[in-house]
Backbone as CSV, one residue per row, in Angstrom:
resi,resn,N_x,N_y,N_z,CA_x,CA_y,CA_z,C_x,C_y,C_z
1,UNK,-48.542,23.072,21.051,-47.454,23.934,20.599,-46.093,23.306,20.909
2,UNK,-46.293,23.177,21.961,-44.577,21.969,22.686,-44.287,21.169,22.052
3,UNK,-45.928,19.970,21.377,-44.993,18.925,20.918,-45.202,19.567,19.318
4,UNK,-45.889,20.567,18.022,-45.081,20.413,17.311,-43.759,21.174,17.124
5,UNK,-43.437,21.834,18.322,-41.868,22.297,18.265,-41.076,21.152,18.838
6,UNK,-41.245,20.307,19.440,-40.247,19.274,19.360,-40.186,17.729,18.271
7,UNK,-41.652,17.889,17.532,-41.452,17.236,16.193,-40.513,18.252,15.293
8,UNK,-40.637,19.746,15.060,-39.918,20.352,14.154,-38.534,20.065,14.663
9,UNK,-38.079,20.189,16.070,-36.523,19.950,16.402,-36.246,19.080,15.559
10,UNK,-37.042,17.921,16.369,-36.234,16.503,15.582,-36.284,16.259,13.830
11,UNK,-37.068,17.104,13.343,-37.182,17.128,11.797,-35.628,17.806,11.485
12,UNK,-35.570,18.541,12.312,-33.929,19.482,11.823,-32.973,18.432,12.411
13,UNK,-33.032,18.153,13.618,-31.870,17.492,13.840,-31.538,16.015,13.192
14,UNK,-32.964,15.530,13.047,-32.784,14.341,11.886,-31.865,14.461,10.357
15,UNK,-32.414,15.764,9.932,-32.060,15.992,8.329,-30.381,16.724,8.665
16,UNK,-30.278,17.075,9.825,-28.592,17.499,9.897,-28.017,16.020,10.039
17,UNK,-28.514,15.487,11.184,-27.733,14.052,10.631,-27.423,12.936,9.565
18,UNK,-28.561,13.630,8.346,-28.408,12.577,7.823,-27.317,13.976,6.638
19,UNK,-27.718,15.017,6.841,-26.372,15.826,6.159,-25.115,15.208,6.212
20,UNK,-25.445,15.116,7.714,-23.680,14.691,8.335,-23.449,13.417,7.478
21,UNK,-24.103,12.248,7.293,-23.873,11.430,7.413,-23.610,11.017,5.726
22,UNK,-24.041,12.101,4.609,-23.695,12.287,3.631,-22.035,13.132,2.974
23,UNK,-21.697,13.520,3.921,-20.517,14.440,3.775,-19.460,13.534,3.946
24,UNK,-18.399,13.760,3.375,-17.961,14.465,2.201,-19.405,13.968,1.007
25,UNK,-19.118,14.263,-0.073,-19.491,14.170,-1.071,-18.842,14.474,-2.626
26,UNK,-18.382,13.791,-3.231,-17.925,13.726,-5.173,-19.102,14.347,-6.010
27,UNK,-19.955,14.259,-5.156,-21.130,14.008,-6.851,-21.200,15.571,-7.272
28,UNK,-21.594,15.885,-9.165,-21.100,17.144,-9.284,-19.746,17.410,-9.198
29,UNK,-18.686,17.293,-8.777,-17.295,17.557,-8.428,-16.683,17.527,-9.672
30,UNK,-15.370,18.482,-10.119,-14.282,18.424,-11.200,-13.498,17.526,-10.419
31,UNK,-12.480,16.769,-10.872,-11.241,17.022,-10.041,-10.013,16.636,-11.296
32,UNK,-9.229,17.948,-10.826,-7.861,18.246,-11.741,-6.643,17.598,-11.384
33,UNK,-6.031,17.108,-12.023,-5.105,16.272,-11.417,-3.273,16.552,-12.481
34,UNK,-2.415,16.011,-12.044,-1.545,15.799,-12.699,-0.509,14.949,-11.761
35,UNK,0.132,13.961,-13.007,0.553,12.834,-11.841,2.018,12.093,-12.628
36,UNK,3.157,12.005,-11.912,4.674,11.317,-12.314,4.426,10.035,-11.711
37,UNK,4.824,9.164,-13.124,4.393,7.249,-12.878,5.605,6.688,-13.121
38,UNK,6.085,5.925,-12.437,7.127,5.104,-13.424,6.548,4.107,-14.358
39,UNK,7.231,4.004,-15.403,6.600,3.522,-16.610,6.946,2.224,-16.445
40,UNK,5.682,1.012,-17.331,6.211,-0.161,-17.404,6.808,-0.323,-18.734
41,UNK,7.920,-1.152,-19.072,8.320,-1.193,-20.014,7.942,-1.880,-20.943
42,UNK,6.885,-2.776,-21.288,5.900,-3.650,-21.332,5.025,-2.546,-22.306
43,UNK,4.710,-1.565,-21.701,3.968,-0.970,-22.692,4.602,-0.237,-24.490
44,UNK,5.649,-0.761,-24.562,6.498,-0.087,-25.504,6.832,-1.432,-26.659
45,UNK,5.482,-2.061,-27.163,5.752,-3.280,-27.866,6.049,-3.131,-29.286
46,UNK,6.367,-1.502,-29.624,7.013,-1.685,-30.561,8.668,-1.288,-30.890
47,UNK,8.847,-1.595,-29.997,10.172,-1.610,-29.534,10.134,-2.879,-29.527
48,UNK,11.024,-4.146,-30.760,11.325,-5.076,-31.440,12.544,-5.573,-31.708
49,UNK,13.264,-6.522,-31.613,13.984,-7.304,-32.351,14.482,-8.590,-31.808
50,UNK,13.833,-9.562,-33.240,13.523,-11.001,-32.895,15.428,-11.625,-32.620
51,UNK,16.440,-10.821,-32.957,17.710,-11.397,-32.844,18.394,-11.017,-32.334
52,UNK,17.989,-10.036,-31.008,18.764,-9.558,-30.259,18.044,-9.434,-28.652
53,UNK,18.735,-9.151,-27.770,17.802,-8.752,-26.561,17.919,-7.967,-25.665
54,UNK,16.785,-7.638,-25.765,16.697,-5.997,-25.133,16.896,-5.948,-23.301
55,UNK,17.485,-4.973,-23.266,17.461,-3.989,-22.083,17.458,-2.581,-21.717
56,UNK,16.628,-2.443,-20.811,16.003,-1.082,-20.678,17.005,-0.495,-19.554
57,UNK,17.906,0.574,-20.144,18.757,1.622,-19.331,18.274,2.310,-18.741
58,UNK,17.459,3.030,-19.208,16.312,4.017,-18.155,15.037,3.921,-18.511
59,UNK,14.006,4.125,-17.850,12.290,4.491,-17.710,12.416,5.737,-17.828
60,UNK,12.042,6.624,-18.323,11.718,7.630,-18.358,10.282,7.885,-17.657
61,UNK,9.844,8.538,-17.003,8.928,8.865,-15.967,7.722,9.198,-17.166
62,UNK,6.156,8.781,-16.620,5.174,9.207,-17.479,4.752,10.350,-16.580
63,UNK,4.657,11.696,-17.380,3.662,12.592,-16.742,2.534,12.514,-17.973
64,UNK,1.658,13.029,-16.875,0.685,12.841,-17.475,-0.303,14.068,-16.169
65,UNK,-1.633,14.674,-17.132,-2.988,15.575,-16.746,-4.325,14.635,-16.931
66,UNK,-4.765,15.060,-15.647,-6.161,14.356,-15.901,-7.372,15.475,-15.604
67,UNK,-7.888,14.883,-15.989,-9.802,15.698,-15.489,-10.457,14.564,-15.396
68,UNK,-11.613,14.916,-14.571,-12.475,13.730,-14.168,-14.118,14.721,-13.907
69,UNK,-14.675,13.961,-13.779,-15.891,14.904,-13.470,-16.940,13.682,-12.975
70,UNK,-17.215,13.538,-11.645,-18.429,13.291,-10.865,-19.338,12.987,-11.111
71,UNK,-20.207,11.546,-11.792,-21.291,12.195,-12.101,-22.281,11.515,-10.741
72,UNK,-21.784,11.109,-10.253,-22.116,10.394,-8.771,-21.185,10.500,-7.648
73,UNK,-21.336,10.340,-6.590,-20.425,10.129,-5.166,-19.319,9.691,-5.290
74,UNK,-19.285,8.017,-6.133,-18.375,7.333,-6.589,-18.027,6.965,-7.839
75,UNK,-18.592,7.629,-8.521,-18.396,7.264,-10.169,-17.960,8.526,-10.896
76,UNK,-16.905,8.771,-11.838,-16.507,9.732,-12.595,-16.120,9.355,-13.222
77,UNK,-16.049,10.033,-14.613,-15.044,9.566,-16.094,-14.414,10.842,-16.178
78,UNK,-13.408,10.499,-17.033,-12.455,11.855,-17.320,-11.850,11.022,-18.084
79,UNK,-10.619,12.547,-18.336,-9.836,12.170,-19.608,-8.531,12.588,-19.697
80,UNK,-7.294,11.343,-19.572,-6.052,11.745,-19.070,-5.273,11.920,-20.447
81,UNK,-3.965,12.745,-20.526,-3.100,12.748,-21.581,-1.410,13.140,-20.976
82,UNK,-1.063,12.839,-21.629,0.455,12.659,-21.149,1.696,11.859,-21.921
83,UNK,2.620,11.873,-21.328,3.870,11.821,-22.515,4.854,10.546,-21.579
84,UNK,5.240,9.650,-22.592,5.982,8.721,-21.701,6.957,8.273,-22.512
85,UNK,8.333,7.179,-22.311,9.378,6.727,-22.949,10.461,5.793,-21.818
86,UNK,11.337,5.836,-22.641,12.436,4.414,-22.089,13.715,4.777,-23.434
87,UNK,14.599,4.839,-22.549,15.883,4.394,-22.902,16.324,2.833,-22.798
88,UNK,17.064,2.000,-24.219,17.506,0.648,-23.691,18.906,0.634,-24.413
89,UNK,18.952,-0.471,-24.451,20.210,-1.243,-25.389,19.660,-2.757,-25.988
90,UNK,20.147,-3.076,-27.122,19.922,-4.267,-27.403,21.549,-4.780,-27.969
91,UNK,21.271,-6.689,-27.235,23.091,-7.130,-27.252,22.442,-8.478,-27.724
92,UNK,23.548,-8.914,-28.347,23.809,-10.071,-29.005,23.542,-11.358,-27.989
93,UNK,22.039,-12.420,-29.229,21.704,-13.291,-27.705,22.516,-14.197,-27.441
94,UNK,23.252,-14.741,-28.293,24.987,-15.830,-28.528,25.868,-15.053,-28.093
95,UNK,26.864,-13.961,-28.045,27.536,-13.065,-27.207,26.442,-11.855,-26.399
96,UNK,26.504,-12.364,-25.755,25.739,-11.158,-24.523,26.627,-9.889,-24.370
97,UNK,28.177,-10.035,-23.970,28.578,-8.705,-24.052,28.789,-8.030,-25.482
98,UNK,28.505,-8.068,-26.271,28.317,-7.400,-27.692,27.184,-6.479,-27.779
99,UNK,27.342,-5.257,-28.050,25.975,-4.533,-27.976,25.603,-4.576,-29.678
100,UNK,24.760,-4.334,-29.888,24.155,-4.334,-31.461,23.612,-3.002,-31.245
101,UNK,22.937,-2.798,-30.727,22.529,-0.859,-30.588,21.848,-0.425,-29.755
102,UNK,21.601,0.900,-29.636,20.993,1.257,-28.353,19.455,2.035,-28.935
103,UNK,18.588,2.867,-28.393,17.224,3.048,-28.895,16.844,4.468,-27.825
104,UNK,16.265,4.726,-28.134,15.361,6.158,-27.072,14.008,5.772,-27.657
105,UNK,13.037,5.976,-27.125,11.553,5.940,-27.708,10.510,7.175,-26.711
106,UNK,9.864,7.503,-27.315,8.492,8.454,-26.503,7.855,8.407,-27.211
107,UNK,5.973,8.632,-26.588,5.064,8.364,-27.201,4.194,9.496,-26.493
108,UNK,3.161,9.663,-26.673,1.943,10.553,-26.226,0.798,9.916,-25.659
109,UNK,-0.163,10.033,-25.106,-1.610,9.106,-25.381,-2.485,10.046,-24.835
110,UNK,-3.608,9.245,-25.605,-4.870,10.226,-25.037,-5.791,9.115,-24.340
111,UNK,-6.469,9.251,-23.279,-7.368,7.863,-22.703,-8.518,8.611,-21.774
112,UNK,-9.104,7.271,-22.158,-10.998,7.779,-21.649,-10.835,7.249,-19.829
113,UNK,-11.115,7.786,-19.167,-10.553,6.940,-17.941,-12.528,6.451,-16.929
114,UNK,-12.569,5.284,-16.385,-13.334,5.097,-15.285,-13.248,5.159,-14.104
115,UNK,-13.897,5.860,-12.914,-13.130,6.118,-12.020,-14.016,5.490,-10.792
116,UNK,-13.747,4.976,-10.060,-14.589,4.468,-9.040,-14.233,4.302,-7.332
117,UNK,-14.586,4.833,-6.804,-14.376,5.110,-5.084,-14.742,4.172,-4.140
118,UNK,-13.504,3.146,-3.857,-14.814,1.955,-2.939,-14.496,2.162,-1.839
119,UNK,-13.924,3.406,-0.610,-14.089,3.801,0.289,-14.003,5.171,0.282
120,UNK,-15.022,5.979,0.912,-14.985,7.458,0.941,-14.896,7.858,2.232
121,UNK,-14.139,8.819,2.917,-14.387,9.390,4.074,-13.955,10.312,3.988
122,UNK,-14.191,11.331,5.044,-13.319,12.820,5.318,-11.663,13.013,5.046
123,UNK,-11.388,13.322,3.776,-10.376,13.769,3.463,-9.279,12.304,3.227
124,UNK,-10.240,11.337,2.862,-9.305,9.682,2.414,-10.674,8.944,1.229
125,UNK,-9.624,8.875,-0.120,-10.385,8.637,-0.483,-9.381,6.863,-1.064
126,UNK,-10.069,5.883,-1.130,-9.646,4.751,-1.843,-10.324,4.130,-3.066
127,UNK,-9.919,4.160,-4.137,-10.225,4.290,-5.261,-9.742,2.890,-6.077
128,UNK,-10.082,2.689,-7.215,-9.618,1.991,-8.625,-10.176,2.840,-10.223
129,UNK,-9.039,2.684,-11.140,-9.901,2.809,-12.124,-9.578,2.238,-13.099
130,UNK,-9.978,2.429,-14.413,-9.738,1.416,-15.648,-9.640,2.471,-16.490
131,UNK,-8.360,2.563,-17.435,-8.309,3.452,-18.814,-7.950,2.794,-20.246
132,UNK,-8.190,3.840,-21.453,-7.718,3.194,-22.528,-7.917,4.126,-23.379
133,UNK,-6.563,4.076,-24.630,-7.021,4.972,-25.998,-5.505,5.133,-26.458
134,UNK,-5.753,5.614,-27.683,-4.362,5.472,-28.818,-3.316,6.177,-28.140
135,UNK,-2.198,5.528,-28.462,-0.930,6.392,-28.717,-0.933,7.305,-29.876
136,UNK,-1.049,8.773,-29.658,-0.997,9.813,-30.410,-0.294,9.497,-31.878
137,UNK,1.187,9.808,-31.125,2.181,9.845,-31.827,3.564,8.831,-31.350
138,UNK,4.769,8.052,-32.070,5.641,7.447,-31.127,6.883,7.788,-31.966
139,UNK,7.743,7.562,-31.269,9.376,8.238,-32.284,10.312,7.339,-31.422
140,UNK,10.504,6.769,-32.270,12.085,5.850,-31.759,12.891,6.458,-32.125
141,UNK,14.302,6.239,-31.816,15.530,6.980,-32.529,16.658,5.352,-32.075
142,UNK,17.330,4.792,-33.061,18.373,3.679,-32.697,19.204,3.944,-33.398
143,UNK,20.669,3.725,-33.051,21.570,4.158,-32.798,22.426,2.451,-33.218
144,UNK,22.932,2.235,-34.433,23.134,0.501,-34.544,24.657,0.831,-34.193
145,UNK,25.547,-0.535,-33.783,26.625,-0.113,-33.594,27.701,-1.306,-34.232
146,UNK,26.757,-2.191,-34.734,27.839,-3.051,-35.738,28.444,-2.738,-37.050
147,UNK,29.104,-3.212,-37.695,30.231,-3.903,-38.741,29.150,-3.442,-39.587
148,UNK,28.159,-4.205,-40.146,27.341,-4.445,-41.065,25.904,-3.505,-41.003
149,UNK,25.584,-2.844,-40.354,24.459,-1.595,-39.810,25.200,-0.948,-39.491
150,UNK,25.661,0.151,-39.017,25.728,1.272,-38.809,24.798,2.674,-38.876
151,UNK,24.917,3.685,-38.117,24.085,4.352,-38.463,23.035,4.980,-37.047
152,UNK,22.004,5.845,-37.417,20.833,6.349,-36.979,20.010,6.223,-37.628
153,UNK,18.654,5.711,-37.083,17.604,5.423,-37.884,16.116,6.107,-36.530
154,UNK,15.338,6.450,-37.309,14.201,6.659,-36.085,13.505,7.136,-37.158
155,UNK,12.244,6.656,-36.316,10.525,7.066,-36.905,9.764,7.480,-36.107
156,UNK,8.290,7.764,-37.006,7.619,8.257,-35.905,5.925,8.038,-36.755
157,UNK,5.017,8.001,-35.617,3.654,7.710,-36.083,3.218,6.943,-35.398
158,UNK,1.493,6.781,-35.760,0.603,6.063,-34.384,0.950,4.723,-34.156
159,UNK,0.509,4.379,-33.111,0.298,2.915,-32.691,-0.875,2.674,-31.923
160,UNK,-0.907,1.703,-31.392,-2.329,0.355,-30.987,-2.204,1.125,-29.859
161,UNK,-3.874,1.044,-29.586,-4.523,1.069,-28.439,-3.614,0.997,-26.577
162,UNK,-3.756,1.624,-26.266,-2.860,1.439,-25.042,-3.764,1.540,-23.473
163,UNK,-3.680,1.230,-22.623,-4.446,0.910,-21.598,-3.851,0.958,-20.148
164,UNK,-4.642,1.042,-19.342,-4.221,1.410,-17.730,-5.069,0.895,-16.760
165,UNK,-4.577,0.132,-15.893,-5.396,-1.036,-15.139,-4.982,-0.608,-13.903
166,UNK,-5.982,0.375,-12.827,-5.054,0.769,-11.286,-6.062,0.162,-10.222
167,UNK,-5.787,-0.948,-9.689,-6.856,-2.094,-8.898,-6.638,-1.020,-7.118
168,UNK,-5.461,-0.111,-7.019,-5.788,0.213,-6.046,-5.118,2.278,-5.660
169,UNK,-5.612,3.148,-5.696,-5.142,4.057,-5.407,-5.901,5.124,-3.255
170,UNK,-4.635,5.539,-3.233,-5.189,6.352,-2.063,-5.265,7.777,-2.100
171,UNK,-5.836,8.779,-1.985,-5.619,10.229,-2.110,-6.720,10.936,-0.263
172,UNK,-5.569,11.316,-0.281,-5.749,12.240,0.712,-5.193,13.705,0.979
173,UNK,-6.341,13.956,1.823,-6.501,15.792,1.646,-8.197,16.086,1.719
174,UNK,-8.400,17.130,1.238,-9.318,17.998,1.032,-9.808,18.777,-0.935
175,UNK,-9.996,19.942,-0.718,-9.834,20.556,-2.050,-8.418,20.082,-2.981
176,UNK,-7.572,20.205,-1.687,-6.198,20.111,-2.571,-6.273,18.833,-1.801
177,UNK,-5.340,17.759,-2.938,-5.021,16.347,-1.982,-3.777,15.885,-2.532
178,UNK,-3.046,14.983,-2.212,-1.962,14.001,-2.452,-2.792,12.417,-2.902
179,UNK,-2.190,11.831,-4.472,-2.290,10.682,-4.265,-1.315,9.678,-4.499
180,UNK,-1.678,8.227,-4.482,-0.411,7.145,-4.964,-1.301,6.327,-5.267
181,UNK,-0.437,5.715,-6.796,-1.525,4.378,-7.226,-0.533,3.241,-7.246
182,UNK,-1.190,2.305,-7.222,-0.370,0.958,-8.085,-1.347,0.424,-8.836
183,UNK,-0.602,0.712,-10.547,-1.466,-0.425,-11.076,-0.229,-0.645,-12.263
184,UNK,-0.835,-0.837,-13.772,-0.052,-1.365,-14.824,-0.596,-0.618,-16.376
185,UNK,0.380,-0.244,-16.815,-0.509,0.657,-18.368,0.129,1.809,-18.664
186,UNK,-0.375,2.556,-19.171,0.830,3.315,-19.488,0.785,4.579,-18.788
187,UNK,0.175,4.341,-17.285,0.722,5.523,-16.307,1.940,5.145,-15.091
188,UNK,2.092,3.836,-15.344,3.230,3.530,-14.703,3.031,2.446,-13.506
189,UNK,3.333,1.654,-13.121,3.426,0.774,-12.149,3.171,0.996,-10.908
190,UNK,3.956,2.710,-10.630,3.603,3.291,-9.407,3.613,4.613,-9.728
191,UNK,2.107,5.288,-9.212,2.015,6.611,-9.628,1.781,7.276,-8.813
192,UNK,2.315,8.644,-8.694,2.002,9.768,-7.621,1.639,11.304,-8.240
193,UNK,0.782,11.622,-7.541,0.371,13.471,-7.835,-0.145,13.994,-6.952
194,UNK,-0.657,14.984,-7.521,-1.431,16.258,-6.729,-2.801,16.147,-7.232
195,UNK,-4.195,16.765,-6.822,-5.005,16.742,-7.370,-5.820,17.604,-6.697
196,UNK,-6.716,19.134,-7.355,-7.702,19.363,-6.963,-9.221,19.108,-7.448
197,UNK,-9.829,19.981,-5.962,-11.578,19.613,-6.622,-12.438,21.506,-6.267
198,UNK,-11.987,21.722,-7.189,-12.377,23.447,-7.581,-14.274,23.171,-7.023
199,UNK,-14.596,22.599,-6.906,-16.555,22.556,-6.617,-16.563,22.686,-5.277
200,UNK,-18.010,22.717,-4.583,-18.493,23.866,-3.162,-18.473,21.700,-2.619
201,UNK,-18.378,21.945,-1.580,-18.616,20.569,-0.695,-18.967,20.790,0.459
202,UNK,-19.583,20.581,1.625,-20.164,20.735,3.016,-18.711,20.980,4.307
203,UNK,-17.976,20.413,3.311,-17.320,20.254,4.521,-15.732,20.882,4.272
204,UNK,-15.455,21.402,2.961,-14.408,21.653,2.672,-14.404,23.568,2.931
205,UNK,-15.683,23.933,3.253,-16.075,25.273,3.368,-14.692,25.967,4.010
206,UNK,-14.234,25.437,4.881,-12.871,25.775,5.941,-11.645,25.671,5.278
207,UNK,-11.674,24.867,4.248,-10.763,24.881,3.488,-9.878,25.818,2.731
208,UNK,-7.890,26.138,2.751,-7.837,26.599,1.611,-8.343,26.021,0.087
């Protein structure tokens, strides 16, 4: 009787440790996100002209929403969308102080995202992921300011494939967390948000 109650102990205290030793846990998990990037300007290649040269006055910040969904510990896909742009000027490449005109641009995108966790622990997570997919919609508006152009001109309609390369992000917290990325694409060079994970976890039970 003694020893199989101290085989059953150790059957429990074995399988709690190896609980423990599984916790936290992603797999199954949503996680909701929304996140302000500074934009690279790089991603705006249709923003053109072979006889003049450009400079960018402002970045306009990418926000952008994500979802993701778990289908492992460390693996999730989701699907981000969000709105981005840049203010510039373009000046004369033989007179530099001559402006030729100035531009506003924004675009939309929709992207399939990969998500991958290469360190997990209690409430730190270190991550990379890889995205990609069309620019919705894009609208320039330029503004010419020479002799011979004059005027406002702007369009609007799809463009090429657009993409997001983040080799390193950190998020920390719980249900609710804080993150920061660095990567390149069209969530911005350096990105920051909020993000929850609405699903039951072992250890977030204590959690708001």
């Amino acid at each position: 009787m003694v020893r199989n109650a101290s085989l059953f102990l150790c059957l429990v205290l074995s399988t709690a440790m190896i609980c423990r030793g599984q916790c936290p846990s992603n797999k199954n998990q949503w996680d909701f996100s929304g996140s302000y990037g500074f934009i690279s300007t790089s991603q705006f290649s249709g923003i053109d002209n072979q006889e003049s040269t450009r400079t960018v006055t402002s970045a306009m910040a990418a926000l952008f929403v994500s979802v993701r969904y778990f289908a492992f510990n460390r693996l999730a896909v989701g699907v981000a969308v969000g709105v981005s742009g840049e203010d510039g000027r373009y000046n004369d490449p033989f007179v530099p102080h001559v402006l030729t005109s100035t531009y506003s641009y924004n675009s939309r995108t929709v992207a399939v995202e990969v998500y991958y966790v290469y360190y997990f622990r209690k409430r730190l997570e270190v991550y990379t992921f890889l995205g990609a997919g069309p620019s919705i919609s894009g609208t320039q508006t330029t503004e010419y300011t020479g002799a011979q152009s004059s005027g406002v001109t702007s369009f609007s309609g799809a463009e090429a494939l657009k993409a997001q390369y983040t080799p390193i992000g950190i998020r920390l917290g719980g249900r609710f967390g804080l993150y920061a990325e660095v990567g390149y694409g069209y969530k911005g060079m350096l990105n920051v948000g909020l993000s929850y994970k609405p699903g039951p976890s072992c250890w977030w039970r204590k959690d708001i």
